[in-house]
C-alpha positions as CSV (number, residue, x, y, z in Angstrom):
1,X,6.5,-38.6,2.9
2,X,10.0,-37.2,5.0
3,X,10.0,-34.0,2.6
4,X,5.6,-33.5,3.4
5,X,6.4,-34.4,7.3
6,X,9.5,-31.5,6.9
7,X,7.4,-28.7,5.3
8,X,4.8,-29.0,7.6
9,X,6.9,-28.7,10.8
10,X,8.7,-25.7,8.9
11,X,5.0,-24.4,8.7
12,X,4.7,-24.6,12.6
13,X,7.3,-24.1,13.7
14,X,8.9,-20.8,11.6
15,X,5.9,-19.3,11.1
16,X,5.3,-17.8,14.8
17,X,9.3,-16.9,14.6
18,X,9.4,-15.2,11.3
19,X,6.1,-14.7,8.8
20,X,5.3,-12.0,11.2
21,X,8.1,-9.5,10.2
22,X,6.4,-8.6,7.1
23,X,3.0,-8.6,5.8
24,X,2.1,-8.0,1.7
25,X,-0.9,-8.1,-0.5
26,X,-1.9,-7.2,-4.3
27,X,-3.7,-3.9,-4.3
28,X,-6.4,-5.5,-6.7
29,X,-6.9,-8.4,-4.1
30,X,-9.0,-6.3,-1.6
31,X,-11.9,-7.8,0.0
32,X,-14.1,-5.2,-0.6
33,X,-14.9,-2.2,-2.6
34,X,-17.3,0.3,-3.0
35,X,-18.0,3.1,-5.8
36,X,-17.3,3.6,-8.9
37,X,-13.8,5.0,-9.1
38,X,-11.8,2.1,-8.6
39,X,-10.5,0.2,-11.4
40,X,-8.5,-2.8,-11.7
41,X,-6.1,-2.7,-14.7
42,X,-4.1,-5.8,-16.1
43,X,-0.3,-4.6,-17.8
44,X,0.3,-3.4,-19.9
45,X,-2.1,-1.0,-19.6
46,X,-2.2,2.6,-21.5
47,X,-3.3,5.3,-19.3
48,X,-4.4,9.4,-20.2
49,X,-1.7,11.9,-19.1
50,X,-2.4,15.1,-17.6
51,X,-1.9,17.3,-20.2
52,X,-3.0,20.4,-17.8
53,X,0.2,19.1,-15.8
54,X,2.5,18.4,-19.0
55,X,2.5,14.5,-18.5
56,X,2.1,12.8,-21.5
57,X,-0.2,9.6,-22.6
58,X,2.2,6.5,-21.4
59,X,2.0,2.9,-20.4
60,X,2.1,1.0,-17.3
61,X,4.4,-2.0,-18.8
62,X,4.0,-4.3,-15.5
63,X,2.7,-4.7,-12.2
64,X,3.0,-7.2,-9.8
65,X,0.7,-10.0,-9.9
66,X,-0.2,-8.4,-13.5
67,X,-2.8,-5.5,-12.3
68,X,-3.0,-3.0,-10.4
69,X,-5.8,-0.4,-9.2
70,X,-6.6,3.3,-9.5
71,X,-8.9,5.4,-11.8
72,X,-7.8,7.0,-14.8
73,X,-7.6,10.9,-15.5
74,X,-10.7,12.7,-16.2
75,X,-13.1,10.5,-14.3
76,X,-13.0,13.3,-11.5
77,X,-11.3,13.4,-7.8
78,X,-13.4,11.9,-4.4
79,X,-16.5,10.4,-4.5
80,X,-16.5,8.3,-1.8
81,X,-15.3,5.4,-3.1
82,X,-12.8,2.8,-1.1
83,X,-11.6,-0.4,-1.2
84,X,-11.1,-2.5,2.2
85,X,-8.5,-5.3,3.0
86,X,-8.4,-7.5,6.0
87,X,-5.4,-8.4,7.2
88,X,-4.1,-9.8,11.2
89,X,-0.4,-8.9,13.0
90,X,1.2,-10.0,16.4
91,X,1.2,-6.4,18.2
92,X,4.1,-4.1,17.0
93,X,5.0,-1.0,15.3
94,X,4.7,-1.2,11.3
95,X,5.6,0.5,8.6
96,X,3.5,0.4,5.9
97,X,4.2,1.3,2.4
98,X,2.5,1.4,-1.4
99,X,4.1,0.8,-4.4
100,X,2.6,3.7,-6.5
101,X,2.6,5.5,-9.3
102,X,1.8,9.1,-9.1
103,X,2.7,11.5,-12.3
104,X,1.9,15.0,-10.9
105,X,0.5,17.3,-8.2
106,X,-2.8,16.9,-9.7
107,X,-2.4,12.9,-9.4
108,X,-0.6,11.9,-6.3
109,X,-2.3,11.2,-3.3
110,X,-5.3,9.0,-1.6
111,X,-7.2,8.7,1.7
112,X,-6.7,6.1,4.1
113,X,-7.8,4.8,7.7
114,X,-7.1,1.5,9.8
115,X,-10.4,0.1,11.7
116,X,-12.8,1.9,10.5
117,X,-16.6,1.2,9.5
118,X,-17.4,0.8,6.2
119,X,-19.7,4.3,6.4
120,X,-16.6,6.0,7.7
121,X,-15.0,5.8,4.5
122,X,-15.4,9.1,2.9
123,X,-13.3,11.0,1.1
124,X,-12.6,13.9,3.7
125,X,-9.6,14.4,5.8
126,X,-10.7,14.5,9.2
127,X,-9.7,12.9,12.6
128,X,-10.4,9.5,11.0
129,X,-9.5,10.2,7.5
130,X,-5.9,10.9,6.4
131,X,-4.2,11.8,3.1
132,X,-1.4,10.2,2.2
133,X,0.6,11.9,-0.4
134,X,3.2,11.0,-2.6
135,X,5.8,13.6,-3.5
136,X,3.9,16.2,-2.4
137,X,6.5,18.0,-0.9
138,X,7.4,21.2,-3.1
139,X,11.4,20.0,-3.0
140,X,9.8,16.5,-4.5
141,X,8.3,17.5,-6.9
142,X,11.2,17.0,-9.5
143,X,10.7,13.5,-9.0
144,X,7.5,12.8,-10.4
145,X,7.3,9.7,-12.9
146,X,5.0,7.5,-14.3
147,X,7.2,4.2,-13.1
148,X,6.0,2.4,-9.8
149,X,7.7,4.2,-6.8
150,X,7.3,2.1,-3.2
151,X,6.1,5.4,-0.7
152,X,5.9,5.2,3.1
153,X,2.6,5.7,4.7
154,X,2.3,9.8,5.9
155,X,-0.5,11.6,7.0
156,X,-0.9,15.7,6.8
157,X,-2.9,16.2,10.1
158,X,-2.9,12.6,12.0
159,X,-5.2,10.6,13.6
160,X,-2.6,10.0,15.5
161,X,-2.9,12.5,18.1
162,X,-0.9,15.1,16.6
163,X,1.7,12.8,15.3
164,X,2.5,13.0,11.9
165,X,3.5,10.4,10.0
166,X,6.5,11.5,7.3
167,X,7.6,9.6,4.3
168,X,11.1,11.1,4.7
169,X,13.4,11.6,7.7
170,X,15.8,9.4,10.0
171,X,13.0,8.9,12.3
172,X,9.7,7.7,10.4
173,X,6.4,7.5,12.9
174,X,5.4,3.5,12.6
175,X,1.7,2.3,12.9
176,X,1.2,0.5,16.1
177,X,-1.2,-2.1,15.6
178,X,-2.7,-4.5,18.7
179,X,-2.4,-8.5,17.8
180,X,-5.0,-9.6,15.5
181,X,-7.6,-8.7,12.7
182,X,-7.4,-5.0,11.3
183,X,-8.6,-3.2,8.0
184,X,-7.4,-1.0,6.1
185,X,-9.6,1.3,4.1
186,X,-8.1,3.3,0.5
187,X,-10.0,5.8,-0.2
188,X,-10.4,7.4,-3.5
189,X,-9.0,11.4,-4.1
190,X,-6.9,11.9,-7.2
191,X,-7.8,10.2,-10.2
192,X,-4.4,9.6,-12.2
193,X,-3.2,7.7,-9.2
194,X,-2.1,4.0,-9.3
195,X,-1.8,1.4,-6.7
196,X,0.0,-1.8,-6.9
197,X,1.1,-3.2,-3.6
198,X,1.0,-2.8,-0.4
199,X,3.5,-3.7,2.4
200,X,4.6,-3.7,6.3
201,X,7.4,-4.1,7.9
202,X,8.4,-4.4,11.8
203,X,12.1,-3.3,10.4
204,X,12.2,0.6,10.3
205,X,15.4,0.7,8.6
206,X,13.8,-1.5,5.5
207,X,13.4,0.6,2.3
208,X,11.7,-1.4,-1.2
209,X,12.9,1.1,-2.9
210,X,16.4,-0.2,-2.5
211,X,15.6,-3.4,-1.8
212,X,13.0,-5.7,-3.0
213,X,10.9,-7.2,-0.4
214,X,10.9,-10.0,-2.6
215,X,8.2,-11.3,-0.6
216,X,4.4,-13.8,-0.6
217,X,1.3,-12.2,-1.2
218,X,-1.6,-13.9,0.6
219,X,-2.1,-15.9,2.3
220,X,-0.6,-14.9,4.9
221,X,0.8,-16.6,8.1
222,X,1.0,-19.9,5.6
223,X,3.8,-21.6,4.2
224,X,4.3,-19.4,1.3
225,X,4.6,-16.7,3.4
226,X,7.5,-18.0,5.9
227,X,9.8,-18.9,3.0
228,X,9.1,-15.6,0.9
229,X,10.5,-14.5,4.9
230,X,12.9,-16.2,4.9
231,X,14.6,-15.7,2.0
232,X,14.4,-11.8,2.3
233,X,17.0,-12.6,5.0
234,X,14.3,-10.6,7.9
């Protein structure tokens, strides 16, 4: 009874302190989707190369949660298709990133938009739409890979007034979302691009790629998530 009365303050009373620093959720866990081009795959998984781009059949040995979603080559690019998740924050700046994998030019990059309508959700970069792209710099090219690589959210052309978001740089733009409910819409562009995670942080400075966020996916604000916080040492 003492150890059910302790993890149930521990649930009021950290929660409002520190669940909020991060937020996280399985790309396959979305709450909806419409379309045709999204798949959820379990790993291992084999996946088509790109042989127009030199990359070679391979295989996605593991994903978190065991799946993972995207569309395999040579079901075509666009469409229209999305997937939605809802998610809530305390109003801050965030920095949202996807743990991806994207082999090639032809196969790196999706659409994306917070608080949209569901009929808003085209594939088309416009002043709702944005592309976010993964190595798509010429100079980053070199890096391409068919491991999972965590990229910062970046847009080509905004919505946000001009502002563009960039994966790189000392100074990354952050998302600033009001408190409460939000969605975020993935739309579908390249097929050949996977999605496993994704993940936002209040804590610019805070790169998965060197550090694993080691943290609770859904539900969030509960007790899971404070002590996945927690121990991430936010």
């Amino acid at each position: 009874m003492r150890i059910l009365i302790l993890l149930t303050v521990l649930s009021l009373t950290v929660s409002p302190a520190f669940a909020q620093k991060y937020i996280s959720w399985e790309a396959e866990n979305y709450d909806a989707i419409s379309g045709d081009k999204f798949e959820i795959f379990e790993a291992p998984s084999d996946q088509p190369g790109n042989a127009a781009e030199g990359v070679d059949n391979y295989t996605v040995a593991e994903a978190s949660g065991d799946a993972f979603i995207g569309s395999p080559n040579g079901v075509g690019n666009d469409g229209n298709a999305w997937v939605k998740y809802n998610f809530s924050v305390e109003l801050d700046n965030w920095h949202f990133w996807g743990r991806v994998i994207a082999p090639s030019v032809a196969d790196n990059s999706i659409y994306w938009a917070f608080d949209i309508d569901d009929a808003e959700a085209l594939s088309t970069n416009n002043a709702t739409i944005n592309i976010w792209d993964f190595y798509e710099q010429q100079a980053l090219r070199e890096n391409y890979t068919t491991d999972w690589v965590w990229f910062r959210l970046n847009t080509r052309d905004g919505p946000f007034e001009g502002t563009e978001l960039v994966q790189h740089g000392d100074d990354p733009v952050p998302v600033n979302l009001s408190a409460g409910e939000h969605t975020l819409h993935l739309v579908h562009r390249e097929d050949g691009t996977y999605i496993d995670q994704i993940f936002a942080t209040t804590d610019i400075e805070f790169d998965p790629n060197e550090t694993d966020p080691q943290t609770a996916v859904e539900p969030q604000n509960k007790l899971t998530t404070t002590w996945g916080t927690l121990k991430s040492g936010f």
